[in-house]
C-alpha positions as CSV (number, residue, x, y, z in Angstrom):
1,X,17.3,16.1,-7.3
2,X,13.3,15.8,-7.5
3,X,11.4,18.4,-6.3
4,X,9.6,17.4,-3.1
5,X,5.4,18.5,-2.4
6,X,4.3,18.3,1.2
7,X,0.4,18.2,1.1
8,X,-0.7,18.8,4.9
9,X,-5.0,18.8,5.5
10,X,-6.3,20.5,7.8
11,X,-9.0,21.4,9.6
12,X,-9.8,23.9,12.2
13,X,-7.0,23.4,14.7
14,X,-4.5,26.4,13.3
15,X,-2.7,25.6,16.6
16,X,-1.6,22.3,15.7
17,X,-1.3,23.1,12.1
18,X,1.3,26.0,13.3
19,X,3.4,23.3,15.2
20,X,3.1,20.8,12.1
21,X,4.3,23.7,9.7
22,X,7.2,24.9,11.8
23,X,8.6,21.6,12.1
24,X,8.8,21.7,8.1
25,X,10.4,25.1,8.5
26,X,13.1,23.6,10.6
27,X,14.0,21.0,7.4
28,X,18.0,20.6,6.8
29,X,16.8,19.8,3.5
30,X,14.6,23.1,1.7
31,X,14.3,21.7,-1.6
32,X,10.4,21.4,-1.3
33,X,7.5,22.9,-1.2
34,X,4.2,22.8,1.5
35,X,0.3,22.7,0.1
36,X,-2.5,23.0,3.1
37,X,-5.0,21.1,1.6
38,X,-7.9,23.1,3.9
39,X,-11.4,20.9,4.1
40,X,-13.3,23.7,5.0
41,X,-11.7,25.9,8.1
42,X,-13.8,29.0,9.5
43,X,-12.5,32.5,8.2
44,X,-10.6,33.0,11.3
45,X,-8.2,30.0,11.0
46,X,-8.1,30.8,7.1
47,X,-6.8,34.0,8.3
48,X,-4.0,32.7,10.8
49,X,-3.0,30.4,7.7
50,X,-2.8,33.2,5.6
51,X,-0.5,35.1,8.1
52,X,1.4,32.1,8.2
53,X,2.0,31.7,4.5
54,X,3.3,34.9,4.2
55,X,6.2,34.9,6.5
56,X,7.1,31.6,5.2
57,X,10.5,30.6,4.3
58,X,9.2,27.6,2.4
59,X,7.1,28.2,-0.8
60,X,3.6,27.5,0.6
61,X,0.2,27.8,-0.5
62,X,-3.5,27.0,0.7
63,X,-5.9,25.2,-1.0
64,X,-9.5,25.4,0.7
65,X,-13.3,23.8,0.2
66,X,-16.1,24.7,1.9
67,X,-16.9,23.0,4.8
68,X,-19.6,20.0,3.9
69,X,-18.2,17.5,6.2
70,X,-15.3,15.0,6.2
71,X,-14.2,15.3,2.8
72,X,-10.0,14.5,2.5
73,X,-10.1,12.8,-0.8
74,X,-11.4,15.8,-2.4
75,X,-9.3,18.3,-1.1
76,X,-6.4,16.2,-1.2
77,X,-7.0,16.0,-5.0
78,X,-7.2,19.5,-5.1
79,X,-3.6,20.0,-3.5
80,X,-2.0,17.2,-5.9
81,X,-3.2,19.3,-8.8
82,X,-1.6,22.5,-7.8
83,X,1.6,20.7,-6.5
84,X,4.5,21.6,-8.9
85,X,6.5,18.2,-7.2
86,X,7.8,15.0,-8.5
87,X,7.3,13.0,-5.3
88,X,4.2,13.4,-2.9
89,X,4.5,13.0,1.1
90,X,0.7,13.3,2.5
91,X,0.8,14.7,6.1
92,X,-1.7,15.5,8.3
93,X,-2.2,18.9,10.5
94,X,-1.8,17.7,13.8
95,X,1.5,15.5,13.1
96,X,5.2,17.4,13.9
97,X,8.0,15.9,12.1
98,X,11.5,16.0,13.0
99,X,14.7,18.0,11.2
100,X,15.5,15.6,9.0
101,X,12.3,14.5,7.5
102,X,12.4,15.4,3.9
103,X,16.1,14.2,3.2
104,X,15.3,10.6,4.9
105,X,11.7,10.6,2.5
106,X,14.3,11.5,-0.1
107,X,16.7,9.2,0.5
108,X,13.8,6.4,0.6
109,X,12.0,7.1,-2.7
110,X,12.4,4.4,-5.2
111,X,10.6,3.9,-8.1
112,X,8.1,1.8,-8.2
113,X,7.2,1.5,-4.5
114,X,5.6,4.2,-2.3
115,X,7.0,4.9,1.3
116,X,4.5,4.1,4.6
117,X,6.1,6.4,7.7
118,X,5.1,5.4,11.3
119,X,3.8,8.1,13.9
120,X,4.6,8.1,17.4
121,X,1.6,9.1,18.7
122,X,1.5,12.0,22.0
123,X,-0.4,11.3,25.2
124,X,-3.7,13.5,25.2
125,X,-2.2,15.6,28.7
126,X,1.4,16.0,27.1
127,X,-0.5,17.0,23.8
128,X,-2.1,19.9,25.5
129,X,1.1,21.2,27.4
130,X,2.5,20.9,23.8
131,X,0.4,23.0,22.1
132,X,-0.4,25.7,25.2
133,X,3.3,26.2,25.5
134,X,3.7,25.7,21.7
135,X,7.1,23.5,22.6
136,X,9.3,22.6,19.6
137,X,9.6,19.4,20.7
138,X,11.2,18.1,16.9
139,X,14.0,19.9,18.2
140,X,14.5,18.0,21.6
141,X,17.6,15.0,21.8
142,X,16.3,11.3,20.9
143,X,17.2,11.1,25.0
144,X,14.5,13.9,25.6
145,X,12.1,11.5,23.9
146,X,13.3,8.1,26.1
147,X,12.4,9.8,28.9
148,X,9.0,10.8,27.6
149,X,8.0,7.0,26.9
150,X,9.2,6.2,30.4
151,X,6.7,8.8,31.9
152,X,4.2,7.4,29.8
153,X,3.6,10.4,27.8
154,X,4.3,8.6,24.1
155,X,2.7,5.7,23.1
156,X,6.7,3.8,22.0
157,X,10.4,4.8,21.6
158,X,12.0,2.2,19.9
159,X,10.5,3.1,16.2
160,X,12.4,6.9,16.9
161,X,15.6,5.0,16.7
162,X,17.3,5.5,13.2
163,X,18.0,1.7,11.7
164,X,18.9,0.6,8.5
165,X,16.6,-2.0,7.4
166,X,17.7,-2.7,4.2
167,X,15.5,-5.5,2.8
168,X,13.7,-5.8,5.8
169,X,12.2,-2.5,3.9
170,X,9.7,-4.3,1.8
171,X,8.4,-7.6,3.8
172,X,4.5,-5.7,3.4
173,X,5.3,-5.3,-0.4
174,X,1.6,-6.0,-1.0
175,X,0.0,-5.1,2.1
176,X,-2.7,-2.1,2.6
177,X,-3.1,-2.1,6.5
178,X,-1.3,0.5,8.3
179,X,-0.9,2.4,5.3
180,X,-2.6,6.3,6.6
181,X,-1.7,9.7,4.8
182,X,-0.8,11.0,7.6
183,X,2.8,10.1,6.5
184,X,2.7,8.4,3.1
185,X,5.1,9.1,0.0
186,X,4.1,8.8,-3.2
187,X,5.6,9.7,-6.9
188,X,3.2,11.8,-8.6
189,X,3.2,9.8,-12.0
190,X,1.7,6.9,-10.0
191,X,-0.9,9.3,-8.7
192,X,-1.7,10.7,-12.2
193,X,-1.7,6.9,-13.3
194,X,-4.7,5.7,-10.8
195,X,-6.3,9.4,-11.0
196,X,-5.5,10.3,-7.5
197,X,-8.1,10.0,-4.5
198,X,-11.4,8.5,-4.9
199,X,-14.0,11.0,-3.8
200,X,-16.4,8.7,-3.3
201,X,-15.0,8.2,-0.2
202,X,-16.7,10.8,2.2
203,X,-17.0,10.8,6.0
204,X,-13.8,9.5,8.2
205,X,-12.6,6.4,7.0
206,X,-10.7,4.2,4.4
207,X,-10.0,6.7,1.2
208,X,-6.0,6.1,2.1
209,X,-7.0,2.5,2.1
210,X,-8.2,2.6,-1.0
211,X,-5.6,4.5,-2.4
212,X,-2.7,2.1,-1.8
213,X,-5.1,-0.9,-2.7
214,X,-5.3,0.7,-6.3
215,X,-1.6,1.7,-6.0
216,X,-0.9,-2.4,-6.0
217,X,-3.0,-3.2,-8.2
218,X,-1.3,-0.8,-10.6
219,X,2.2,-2.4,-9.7
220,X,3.5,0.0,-7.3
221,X,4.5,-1.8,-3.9
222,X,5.3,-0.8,-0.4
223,X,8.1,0.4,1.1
224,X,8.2,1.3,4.9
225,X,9.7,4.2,6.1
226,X,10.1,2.8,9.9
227,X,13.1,3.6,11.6
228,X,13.7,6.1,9.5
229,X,10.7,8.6,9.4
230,X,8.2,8.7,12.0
231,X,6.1,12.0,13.2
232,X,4.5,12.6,16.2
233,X,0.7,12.8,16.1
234,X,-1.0,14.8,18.8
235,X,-3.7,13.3,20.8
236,X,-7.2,14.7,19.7
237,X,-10.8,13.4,20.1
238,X,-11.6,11.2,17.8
239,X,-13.5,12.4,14.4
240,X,-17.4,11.0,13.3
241,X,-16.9,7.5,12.0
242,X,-20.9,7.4,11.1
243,X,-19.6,5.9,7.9
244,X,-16.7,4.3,8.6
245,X,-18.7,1.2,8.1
246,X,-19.8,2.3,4.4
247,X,-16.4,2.9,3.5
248,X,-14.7,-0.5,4.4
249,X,-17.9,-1.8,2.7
250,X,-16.6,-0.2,-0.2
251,X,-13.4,-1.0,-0.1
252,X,-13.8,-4.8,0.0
253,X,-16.0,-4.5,-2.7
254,X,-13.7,-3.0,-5.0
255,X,-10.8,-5.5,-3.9
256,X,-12.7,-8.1,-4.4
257,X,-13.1,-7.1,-8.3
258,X,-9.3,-6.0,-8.3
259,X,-8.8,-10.1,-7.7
260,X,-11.0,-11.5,-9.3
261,X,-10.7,-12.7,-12.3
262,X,-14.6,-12.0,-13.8
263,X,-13.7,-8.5,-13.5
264,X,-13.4,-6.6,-16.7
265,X,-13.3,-2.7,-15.3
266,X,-10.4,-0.8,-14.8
267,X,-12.2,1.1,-12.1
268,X,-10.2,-1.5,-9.7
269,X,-6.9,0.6,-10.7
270,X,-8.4,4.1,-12.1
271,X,-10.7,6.0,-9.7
272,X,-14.0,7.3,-11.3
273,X,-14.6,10.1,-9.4
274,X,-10.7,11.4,-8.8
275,X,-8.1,14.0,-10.0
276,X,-8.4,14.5,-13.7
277,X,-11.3,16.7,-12.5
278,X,-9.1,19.3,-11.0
279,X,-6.5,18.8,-14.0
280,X,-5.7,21.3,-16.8
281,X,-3.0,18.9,-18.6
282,X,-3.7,18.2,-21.9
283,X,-1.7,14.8,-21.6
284,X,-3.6,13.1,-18.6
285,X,-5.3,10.1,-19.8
286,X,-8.4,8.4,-18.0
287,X,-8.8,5.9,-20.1
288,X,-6.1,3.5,-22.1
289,X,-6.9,2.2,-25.8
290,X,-5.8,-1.3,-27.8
291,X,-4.6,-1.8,-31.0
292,X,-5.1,-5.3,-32.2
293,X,-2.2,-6.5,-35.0
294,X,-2.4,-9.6,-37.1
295,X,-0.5,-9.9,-40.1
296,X,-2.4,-12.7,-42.8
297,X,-2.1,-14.6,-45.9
298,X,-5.0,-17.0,-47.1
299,X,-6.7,-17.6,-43.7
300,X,-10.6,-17.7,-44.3
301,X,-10.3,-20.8,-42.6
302,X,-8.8,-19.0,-39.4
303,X,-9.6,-15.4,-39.5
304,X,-13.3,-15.0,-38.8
305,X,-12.9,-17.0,-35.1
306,X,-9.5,-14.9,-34.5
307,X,-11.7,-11.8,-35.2
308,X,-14.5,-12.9,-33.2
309,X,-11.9,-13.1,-30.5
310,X,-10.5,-9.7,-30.5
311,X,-13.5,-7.8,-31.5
312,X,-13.7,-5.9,-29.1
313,X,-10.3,-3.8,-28.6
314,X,-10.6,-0.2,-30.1
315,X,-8.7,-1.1,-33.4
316,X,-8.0,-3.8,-35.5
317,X,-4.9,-3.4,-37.8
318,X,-5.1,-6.1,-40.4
319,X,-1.5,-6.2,-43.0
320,X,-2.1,-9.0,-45.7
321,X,0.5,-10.5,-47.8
322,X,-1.8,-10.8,-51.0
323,X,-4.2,-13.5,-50.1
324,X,-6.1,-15.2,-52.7
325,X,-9.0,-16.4,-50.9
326,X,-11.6,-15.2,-49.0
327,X,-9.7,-13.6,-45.7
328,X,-10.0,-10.0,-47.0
329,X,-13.6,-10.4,-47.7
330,X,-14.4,-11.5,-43.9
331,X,-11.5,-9.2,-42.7
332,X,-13.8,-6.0,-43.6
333,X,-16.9,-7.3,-41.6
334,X,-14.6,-6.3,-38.3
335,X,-12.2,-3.5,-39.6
336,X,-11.6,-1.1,-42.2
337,X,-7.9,-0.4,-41.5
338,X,-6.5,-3.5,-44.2
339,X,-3.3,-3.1,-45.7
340,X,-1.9,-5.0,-48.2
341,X,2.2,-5.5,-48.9
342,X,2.8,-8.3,-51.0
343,X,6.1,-8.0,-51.4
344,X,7.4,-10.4,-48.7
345,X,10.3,-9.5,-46.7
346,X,9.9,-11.6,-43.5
347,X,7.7,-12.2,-40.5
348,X,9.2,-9.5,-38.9
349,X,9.1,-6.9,-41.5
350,X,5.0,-7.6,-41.7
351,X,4.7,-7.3,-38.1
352,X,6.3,-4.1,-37.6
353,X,4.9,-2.9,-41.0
354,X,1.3,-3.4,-39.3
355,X,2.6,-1.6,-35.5
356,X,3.4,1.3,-37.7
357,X,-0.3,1.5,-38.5
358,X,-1.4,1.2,-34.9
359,X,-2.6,3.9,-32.9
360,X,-3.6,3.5,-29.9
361,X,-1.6,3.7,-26.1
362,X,-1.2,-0.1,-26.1
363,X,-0.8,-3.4,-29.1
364,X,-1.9,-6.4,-28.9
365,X,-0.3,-8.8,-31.8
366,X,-1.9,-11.9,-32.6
367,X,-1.7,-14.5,-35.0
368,X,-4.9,-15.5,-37.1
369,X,-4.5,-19.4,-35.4
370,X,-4.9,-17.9,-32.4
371,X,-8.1,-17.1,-30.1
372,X,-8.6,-14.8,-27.4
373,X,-10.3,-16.5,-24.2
374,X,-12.9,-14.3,-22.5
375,X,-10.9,-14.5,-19.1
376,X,-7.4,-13.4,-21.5
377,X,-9.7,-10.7,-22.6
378,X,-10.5,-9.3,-18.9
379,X,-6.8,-9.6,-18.1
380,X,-5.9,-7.7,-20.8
381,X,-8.2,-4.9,-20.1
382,X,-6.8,-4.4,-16.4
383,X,-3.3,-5.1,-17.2
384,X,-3.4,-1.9,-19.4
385,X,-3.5,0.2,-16.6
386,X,-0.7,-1.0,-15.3
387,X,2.6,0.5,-15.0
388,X,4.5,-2.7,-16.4
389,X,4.7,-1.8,-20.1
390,X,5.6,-5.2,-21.8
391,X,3.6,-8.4,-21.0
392,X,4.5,-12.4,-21.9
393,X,1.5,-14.3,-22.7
394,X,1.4,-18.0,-22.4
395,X,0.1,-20.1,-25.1
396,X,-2.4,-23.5,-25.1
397,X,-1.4,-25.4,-28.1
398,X,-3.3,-27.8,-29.9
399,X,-1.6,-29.8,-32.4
400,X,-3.9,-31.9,-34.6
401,X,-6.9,-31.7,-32.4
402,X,-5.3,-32.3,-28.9
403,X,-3.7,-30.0,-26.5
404,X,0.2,-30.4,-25.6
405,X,1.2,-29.7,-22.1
406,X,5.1,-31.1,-22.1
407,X,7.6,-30.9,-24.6
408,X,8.4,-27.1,-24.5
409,X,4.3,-26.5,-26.2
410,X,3.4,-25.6,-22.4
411,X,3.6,-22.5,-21.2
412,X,5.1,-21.4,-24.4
413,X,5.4,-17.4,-23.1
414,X,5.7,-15.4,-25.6
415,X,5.6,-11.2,-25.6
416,X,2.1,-9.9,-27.0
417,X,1.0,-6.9,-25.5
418,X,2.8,-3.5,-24.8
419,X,2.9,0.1,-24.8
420,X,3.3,1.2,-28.3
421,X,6.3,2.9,-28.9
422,X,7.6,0.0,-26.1
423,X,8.5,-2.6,-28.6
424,X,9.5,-3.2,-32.2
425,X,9.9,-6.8,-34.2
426,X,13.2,-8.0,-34.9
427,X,13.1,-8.1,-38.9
428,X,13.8,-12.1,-39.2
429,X,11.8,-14.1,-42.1
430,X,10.7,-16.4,-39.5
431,X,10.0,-16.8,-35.6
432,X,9.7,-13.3,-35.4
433,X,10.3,-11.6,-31.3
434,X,9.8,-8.6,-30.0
435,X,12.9,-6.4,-29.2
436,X,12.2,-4.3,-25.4
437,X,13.6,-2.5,-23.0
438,X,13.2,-3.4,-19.3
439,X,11.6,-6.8,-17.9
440,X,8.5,-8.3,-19.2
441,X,5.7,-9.1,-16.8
442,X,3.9,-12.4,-16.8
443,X,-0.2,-12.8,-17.6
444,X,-2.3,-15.6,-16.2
445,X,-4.7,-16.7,-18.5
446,X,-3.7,-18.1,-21.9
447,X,-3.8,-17.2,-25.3
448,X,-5.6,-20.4,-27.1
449,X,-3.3,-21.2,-29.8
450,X,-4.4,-23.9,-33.0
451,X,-0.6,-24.5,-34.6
452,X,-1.6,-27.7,-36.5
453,X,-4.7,-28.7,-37.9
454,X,-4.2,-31.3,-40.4
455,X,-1.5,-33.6,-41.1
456,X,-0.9,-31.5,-44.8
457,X,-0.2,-28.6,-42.9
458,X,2.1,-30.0,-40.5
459,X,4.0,-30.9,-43.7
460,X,3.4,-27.4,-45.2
461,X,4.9,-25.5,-42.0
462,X,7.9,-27.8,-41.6
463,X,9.0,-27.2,-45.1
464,X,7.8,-23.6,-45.5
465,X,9.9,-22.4,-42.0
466,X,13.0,-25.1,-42.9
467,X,13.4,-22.6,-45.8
468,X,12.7,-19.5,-44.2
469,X,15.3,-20.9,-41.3
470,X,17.7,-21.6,-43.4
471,X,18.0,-18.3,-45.2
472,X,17.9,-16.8,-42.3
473,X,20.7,-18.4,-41.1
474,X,22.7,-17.8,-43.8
475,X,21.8,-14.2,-43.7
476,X,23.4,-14.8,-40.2
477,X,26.8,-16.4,-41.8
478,X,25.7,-19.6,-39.7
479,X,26.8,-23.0,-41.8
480,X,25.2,-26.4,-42.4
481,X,26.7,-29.7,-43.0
482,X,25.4,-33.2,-43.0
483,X,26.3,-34.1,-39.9
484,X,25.4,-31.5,-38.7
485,X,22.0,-31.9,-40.0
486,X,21.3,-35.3,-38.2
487,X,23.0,-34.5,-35.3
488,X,20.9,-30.9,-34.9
489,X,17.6,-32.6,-36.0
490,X,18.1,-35.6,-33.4
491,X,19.0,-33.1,-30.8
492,X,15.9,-31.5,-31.4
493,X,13.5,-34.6,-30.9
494,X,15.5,-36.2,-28.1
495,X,15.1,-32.9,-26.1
496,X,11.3,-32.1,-26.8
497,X,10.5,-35.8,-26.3
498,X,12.6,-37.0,-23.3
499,X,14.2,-33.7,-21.3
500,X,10.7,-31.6,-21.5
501,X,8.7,-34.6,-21.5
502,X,6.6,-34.2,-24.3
503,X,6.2,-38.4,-24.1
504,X,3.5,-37.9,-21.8
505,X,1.4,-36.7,-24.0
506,X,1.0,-39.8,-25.3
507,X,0.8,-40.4,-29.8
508,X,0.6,-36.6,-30.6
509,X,3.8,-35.4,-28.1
510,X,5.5,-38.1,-30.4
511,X,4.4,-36.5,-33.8
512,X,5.2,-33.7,-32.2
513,X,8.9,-33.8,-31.3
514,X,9.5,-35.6,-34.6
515,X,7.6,-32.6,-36.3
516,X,10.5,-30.9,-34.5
517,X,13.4,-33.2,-35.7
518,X,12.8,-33.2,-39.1
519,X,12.0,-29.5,-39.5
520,X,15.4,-28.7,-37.6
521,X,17.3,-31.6,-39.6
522,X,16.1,-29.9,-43.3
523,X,16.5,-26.1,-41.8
524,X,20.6,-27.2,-41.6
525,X,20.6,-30.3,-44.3
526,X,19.1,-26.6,-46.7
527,X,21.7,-24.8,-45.5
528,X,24.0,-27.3,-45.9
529,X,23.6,-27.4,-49.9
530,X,22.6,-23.4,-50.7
531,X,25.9,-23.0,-49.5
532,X,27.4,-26.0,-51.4
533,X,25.8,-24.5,-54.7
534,X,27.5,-21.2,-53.9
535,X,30.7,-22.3,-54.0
């Protein structure tokens, strides 16, 4: 069972703050803890707070900031960094929640999402007889409260009423509106993760907003916790909105760089000015680093371009297989971390020879015939600061000078960037993947990707992988045989040329699928006689 923090802000009204902590006294469920985040009482209410803390049945403690106007985001930080719990519910000082509270926010945590609550919110006359007579109304029967919405002395009824949505839960997965912390869940990983609150946010307005905004873009949705649990808000006169204005100004500004796709700052997920400031943990990390891989073997024609492409991540991991030409030579005008193993075991092997070398949070692996597109390159930047730890890529081929969009060449998804430690290479001589955990997430922009530049090397890869292919399916105890052979090979062009329509890409989606034929017809005619010979 997590470990539950209720942060509660406040400021100046220690009567309704009394009422709000009571209510959280009452819980059936006392496996949590209660952090005031003050923003910047008078003495005399730090005092009442103080009184209150002590007789407390609930491990409580204040956090307080002097009082230089409407600052939440800041104070809120403040409380998140002294909070000792897994999963955060933000509450403000003036709400009252009812008995079972904490167990229904427990019971609605998921991972992944964040839960919105509802408020019911109190009539400003019924508000004051509320907090002159201090009434426990969280106590009263769900009839008590009928009768209150008849006399007109709550705003609505019906969202009091316990249903079970089910999937009817998560119809605003990606929507911000409505979303206030004065009941909002969150797990603290996801906090640490977008760095909290940002404080430039000051004056009434919008820092929640912006909060769940960044939460999406990270990959955390919305869950609502209507029906299930609401607080009562007490009536009070509305705060200074002098630059509510500012705020929402600010907050479309930075959603419109979240979606577009020109922006190249992670400052659309990770707040600038948030809670690794308050933060004495040696592990939180601002800022996420790339490791580019690429495993070579004589590609001065390729590798200066693919460099070009990728010369900006924070490290570039070169492992060669003993080229003889110049790719070493150009290789050290973008990195100094080369590696040479000449002793060829596989694709696979080299790959996971050159992750061992990597460093950094997150791996990128590319192949030297492959390019980097400025608008992959943005993508790549934000999607590190994601929570999805494994990402597909999809893949532009050009074969001979023209690029295939049919006959399986288009999207051609293939996984290229994840947290290290996320993924390893299946060892195979040839068509190497990537072994993970979990569900891959898809990027938008492509990885430009030159497979065939010449008609020689056409004939050079076909005969090169038929061999690697076939050992590795006799490593695999798979067998060959002529018939086989023709049968597998024709399969192979009927299906990339007819079923995925590679015809319509005219001449070249012809030389394509029969590129595909014969390479699939030797692979098996190969094994067909290196297991013939053995026998």
């Amino acid at each position: 069972m997590h470990l539950i923090s209720v942060i509660l802000t406040s400021y100046n009204w220690s009567e309704a703050l009394e009422l709000s902590i009571k209510s959280l006294w009452s819980q059936h469920d006392k496996d949590f803890e209660i952090i005031i985040a003050d923003d910047g009482s008078t003495e005399q209410v730090l005092k009442k707070l103080s009184d209150l803390i002590a007789k407390s049945p609930i491990p409580m403690q204040l956090v307080t900031q002097s009082d230089q106007g409407f600052r939440a985001a800041k104070i809120r930080n403040k409380a998140i960094a002294v909070s000792k719990g897994d999963h955060l519910i933000f509450l403000d000082g003036d709400c009252i929640v009812f008995p079972g509270f904490i167990s229904e926010h427990r019971s609605l945590a998921e991972e992944d999402f964040f839960v919105v609550g509802n408020r019911v919110m109190l009539r400003e006359n019924f508000s004051r007889q509320v907090i002159n007579s201090m009434l426990a109304i969280h106590q009263r029967s769900i009839g008590y409260f009928f009768w209150l919405r008849v006399s007109g002395r709550i705003n609505r009824f019906h969202t009091l009423l316990p249903l079970p949505l089910g999937r009817f839960r998560y119809l605003k997965k990606s929507s911000w509106q409505g979303a206030k912390t004065c009941n909002l869940a969150v797990w603290r990983e996801d906090l640490l993760a977008i760095n909290g609150f940002d404080e430039s946010y000051e004056g009434w307005g919008y820092e929640d907003s912006d909060l769940v905004s960044r939460l999406f873009r990270y990959g955390i949705g919305r869950k609502t916790g209507r029906f299930s649990v609401p607080v009562l808000h007490l009536w009070h006169r509305g705060s200074d909105r002098s630059k509510a204005q500012d705020n929402l100004a600010r907050l479309k500004e930075k959603s419109k760089e979240g979606s577009s796709s020109s922006s190249s700052s992670s400052s659309s997920i990770v707040s600038n000015n948030g809670l690794n400031q308050y933060l004495e943990v040696d592990g939180f990390k601002k800022i996420q680093t790339l490791s580019v891989i690429i495993i070579t073997m004589n590609e001065e024609d390729n590798i200066r371009d693919c460099l070009e492409s990728v010369k900006w991540a924070d490290e570039i991991i070169i492992v060669d297989s003993g080229s003889g030409d110049e790719t070493l030579t150009v290789a050290q005008e973008y990195t100094d971390k080369i590696f040479i193993n000449s002793q060829w075991q596989g694709f696979g092997y080299q790959k996971n020879l050159a992750l061992s070398k990597a460093t950094c949070d997150w791996v990128f692996s590319i192949d030297a015939d492959e390019r980097v597109t400025e608008a992959l390159q943005r993508e790549i930047k934000e999607s590190i600061y994601k929570k999805t730890s494994v990402y597909e890529v999809p893949r532009r081929a050009f074969f001979l000078g023209k690029e295939l969009k049919h006959g399986g060449w288009w999207p051609d998804y293939v996984v290229r960037l994840f947290r290290r430690g996320k993924g390893q290479y299946k060892e195979r001589l040839v068509h190497e993947v990537i072994e993970y955990e979990g569900v891959a997430n898809k990027l938008n922009q492509a990885l430009i990707h030159y497979s065939y530049v010449s008609f020689e090397q056409v004939l050079s890869k076909m005969s090169s992988y038929a061999i690697a292919g076939a050992s590795e399916a006799k490593k695999n105890n798979k067998t060959g045989g002529f018939a086989k052979a023709i049968l597998r090979g024709s399969w192979a062009f009927f299906n990339a040329y007819f079923i995925r329509l590679g015809f319509l890409d005219g001449e070249m989606g012809f030389i394509a699928a029969m590129t595909k034929g014969e390479g699939t017809y030797y692979r098996y005619l190969i094994l067909t006689y290196e297991n013939k010979n053995e026998c």
